[in-house]
N, C-alpha and C positions, 0 to 999 in steps of 0.2 A: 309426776309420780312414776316409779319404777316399771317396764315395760318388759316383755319376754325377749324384744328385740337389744335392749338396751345391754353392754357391758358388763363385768363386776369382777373386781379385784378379790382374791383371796388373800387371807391374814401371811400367806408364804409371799406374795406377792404377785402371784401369776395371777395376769388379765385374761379372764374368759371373756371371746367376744360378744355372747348373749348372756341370757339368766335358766336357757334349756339344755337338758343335760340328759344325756342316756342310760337311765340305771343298768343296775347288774340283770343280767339275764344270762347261765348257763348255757352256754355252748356245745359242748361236746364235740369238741373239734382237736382235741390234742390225739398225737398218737399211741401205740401203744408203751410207750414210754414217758408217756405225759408232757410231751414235746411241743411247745406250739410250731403250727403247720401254716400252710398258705393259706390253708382254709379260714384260718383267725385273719390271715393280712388281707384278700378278699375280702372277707367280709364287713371288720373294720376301716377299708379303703373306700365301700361305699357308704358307710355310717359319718366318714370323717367328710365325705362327699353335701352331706343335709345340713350342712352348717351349723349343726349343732356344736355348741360352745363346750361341752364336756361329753366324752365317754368313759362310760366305767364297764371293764372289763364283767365276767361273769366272773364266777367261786375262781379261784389260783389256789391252790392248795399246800400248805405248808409241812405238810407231810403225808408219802408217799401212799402211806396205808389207810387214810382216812380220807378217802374222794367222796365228795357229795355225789357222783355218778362217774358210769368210764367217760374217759373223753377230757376229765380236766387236765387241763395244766398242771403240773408239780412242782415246785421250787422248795427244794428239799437240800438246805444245806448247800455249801459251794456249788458252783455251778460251771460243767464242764466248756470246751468253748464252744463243742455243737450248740447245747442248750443254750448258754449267752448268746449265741449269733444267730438260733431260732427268735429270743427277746429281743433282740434288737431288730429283725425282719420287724416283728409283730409292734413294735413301739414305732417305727418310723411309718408303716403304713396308718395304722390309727391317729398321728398327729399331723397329718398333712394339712393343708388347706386352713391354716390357724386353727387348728381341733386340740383339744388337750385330751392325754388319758391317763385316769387313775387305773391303778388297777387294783382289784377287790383280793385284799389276803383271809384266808378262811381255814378253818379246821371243822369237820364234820361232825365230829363227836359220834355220838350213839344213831347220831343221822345219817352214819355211815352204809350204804346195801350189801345187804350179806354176801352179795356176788364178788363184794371188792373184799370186804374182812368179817367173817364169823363175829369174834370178840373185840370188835371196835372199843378204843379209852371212851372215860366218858370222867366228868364231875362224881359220880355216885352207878351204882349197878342197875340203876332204874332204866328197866326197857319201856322202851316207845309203845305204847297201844295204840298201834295197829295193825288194822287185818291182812292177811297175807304173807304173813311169816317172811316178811323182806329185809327186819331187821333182829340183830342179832342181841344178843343181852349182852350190856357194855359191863366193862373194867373198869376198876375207880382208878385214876392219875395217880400214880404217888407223888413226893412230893419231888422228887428227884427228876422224874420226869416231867414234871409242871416248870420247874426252872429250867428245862430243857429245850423246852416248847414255849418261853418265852426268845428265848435266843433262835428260836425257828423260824418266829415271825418277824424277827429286827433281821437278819438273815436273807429272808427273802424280797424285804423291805430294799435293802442295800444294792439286789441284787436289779432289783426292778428299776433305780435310780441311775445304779451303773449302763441299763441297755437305755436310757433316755426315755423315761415313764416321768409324768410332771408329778405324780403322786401316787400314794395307796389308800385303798378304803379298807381301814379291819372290818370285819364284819361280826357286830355284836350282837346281829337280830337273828329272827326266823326258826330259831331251833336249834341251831350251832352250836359247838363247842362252849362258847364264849356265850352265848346265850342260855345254854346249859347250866353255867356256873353262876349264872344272874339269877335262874327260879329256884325258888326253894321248892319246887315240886318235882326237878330234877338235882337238884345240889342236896343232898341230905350230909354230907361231910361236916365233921366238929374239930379239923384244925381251922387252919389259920385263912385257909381258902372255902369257908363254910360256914353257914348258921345264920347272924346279921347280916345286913346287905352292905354293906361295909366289907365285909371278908366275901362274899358271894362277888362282890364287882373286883377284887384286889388282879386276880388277873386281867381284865379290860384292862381296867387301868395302868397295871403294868406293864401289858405287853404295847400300850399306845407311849408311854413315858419313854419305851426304851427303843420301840422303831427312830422315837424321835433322836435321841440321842446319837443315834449311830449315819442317822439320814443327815444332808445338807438342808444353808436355815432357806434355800429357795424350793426343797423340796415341801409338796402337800402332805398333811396325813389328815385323813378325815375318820369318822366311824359312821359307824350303821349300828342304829340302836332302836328296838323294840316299842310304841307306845306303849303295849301292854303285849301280855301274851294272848289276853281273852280266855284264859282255865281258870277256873276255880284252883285255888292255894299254888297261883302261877307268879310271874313278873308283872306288876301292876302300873299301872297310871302314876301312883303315889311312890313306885320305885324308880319308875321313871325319871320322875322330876329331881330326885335325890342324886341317879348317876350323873345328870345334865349338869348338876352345881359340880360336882368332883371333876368332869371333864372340861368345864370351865375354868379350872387353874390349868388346864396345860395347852390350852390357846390354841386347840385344834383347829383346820381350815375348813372344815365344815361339818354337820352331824346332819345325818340322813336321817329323819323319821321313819320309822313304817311299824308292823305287828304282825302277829303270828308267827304260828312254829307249825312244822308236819301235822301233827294233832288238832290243830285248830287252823288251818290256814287262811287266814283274812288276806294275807298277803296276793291271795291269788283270785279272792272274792269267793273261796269254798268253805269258809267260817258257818260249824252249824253243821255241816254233814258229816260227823265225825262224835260231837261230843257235844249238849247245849253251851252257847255263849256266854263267858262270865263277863258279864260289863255291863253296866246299866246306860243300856243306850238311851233312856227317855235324857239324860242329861245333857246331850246333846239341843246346842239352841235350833229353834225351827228352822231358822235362816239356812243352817245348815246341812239341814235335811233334804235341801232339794240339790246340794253342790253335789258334785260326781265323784272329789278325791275322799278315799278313803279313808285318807287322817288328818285331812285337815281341822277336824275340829279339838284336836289334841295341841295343834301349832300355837292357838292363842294364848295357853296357859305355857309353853313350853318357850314360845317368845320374848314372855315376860322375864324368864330368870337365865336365859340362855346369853352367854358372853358370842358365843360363834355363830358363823351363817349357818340358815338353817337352809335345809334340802326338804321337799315333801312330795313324795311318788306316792303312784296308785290311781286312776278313776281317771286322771284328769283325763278330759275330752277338748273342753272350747277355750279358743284365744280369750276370750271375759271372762271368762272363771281362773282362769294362770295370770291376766293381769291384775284379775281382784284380789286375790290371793299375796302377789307381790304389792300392791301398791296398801292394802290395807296391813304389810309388817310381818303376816302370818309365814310369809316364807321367803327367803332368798333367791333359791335356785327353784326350776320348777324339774320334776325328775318323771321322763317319761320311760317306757319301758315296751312293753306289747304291742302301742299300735306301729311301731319301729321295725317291727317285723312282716309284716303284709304288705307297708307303705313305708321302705326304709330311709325314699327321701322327704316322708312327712313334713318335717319340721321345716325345710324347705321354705316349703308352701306356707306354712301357719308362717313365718318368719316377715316372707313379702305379703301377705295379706288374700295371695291366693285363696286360700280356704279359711275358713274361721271356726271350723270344729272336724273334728278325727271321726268317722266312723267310729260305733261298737260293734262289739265282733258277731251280735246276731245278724250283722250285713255283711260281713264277709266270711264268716266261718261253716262251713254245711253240714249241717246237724239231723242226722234222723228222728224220724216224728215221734218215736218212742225214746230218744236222748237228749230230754230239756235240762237246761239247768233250774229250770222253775216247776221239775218235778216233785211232788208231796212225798216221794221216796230218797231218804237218806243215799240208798245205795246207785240210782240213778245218780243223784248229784254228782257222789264221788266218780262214777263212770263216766261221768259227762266233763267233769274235771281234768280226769287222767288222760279222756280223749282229746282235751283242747291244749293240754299242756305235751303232749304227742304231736298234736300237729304243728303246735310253734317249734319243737325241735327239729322235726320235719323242713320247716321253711330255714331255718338258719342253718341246712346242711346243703339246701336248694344254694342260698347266698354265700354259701363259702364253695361251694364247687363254680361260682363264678356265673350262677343264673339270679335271676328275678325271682320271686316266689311266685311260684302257682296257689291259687287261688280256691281250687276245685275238690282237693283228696279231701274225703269222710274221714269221720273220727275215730268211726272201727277201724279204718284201714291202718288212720298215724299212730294207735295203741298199738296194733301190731309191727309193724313199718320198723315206729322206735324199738319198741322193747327186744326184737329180733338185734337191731342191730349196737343198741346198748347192752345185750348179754354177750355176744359175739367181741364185741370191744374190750368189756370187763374179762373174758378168760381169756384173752392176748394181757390187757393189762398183769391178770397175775402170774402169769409164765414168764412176762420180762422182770417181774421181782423178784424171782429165783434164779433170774444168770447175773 
């Protein structure tokens, strides 16, 4: 039976040495030009170091005005030869050591910070609810600019093949753009990219047809697709399985499971402190009630009608739960992401037998006695959230300045720490937009 140590070929053909793989996790290491920097090749030079068989970059951003935060990457149309000779630093460091790396193409949408753009595009004008007035009320795409923005992402696609990247991950989940246009709780539009879920996926789907076309047949293109959103009148379970069959005619090399958007994030395990949970979790089988990954229990029905490998991140913790997972079908690839950041040569270890399960982060994260995550206050959660999601950008600025992570910083300190120096980032970012 299938093992986390063992091989696997992708439908491009590229052999990854294991079945473990480094999902996307945001960075914030570009300059203020949206340049990748040493800091990316650092820090992927020790990632590529854990012998893990796939890394995938954080958000890449396909347009300059819509950053999921400062600090990303941009590939925004041709690319000058700084910018290509910063991607190919960053592609030869991340594939050392037989490492492959995709790298993740993204568009923000309405999930854009008002720091970067006021009136971020969006599918429909529907603003984000949430508190803190961080995001802007979006513009609906026309349509001129929707076929615009599909040549943005074949574009960048091309661009990433050219500096020696084995593939791209679009990314169709979490709240994005592209996941935007998948809910009808944000896609309210009655043309052609609106309404049914048919016209609601016509950009996925077109913008993965046309990467391909323009990519080599050796390069990867994989997506990142939502289980569900978890909102009420969101992207569901049942639409899920519907994009799965359309993405199935065009022989993708792998579809990333995951779920949640900003408003509901399961993605991060903060599902619930924002808005109650649409999903009838009792359907879930008991079995699967004691496993740790987050969506595994979406993989066995999505197993069933799915042509391409599947990828499933979130939760996972132990070597017997990643090989039960592969050897019982439910997944291909196993996609870790967080604990890669405290212990970035984890996998390593799980690989040779070293260890047989990853710490969770009540063991390494230091949490004030009034900042539980398993506070009965909605608005703890969310603080206890913003402060753990602070302090992993914290440790991946530790690992691109060429250190180890420390261990020690509190969570009030990484909310302030980060947001000081992600506001500071973002008003360079937008003063390089206006020379």
């Amino acid at each position: 039976m299938p093992q986390i140590q063992d091989s696997y070929i992708l439908p491009c053909g590229l052999n990854l040495k294991n079945r473990l793989a480094k999902a996307a996790m945001t960075e914030g290491l570009a300059d203020e030009n949206g340049l990748a920097t040493m800091d990316h090749c650092r820090l992927y030079d020790l990632w590529a170091k854990s012998d893990t068989g796939l890394l995938i970059t954080g958000n890449v951003m396909v347009d300059r005005f819509h950053l999921e935060r400062a600090g990303n990457i941009v590939i925004d149309g041709p690319q000058s030869d700084e910018r290509m000779d910063a991607l190919k630093k960053f592609a030869f460091a991340s594939q050392q050591y037989e490492t492959a790396c995709f790298v993740q193409l993204s568009h923000s949408g309405r999930q854009t910070p008002i720091n970067i753009n006021k009136k971020p595009k969006s599918a429909s004008d529907v603003q984000l609810s949430l508190p803190g007035g961080q995001y802007g009320k979006p513009v609906s795409l026309t349509e001129a600019e929707l076929e615009a923005l599909i040549g943005k992402f074949s574009l960048a696609a091309k661009a990433c093949e050219e500096a020696g990247f084995k593939g791209v991950q679009i990314h169709g989940a979490h709240g994005y753009l592209l996941s935007q246009f998948l809910s009808p709780k944000s896609n309210k539009r009655s043309d052609r990219w609106g309404g049914n879920l048919e016209n609601r996926a016509r950009l996925l789907i077109e913008v993965v047809s046309e990467v391909q076309k323009v990519t080599g047949d050796g390069f990867g293109v994989a997506v990142k697709l939502n289980s569900a959103d978890f909102q009420k009148g969101g992207f569901s379970f049942e639409d899920c399985l519907k994009v799965v069959k359309w993405l199935n005619a065009l022989n993708i090399d792998f579809l990333e499971i995951s779920g949640g958007t900003y408003e509901q994030p399961k993605m991060v395990g903060l599902d619930g402190a924002l808005e109650p949970v649409f999903e009838d979790e009792t359907q879930m089988k008991s079995s699967t009630k004691v496993r740790e990954a987050f969506f595994l229990h979406y993989a066995t029905a999505i197993q069933k009608i799915a042509d391409m490998p599947l990828m499933i991140t979130g939760g996972f913790r132990s070597k017997d739960v990643m090989n039960e997972a592969l050897s019982n079908g439910e997944s291909d690839l196993i996609g870790l992401a967080r604990p890669m950041v405290p212990f970035p040569l984890c996998t390593k270890d799980l690989l040779n037998g070293s260890i047989a399960k990853l710490p969770s982060e009540d063991h390494f994260i230091p949490t004030s006695w009034w900042l539980k995550p398993t506070s009965p206050f909605n608005i703890l959660k969310l603080a206890h959230g913003l402060g753990v999601m602070g302090w992993y950008y914290e440790k991946l600025r530790e690992m691109g300045a060429g250190t180890m992570p420390t261990l020690t910083q509190g969570l009030f300190k990484a909310i302030f720490s980060n947001f000081t120096k992600d506001n500071k980032l973002a008003k360079a970012y937008k003063k390089s937009l206006k020379r």
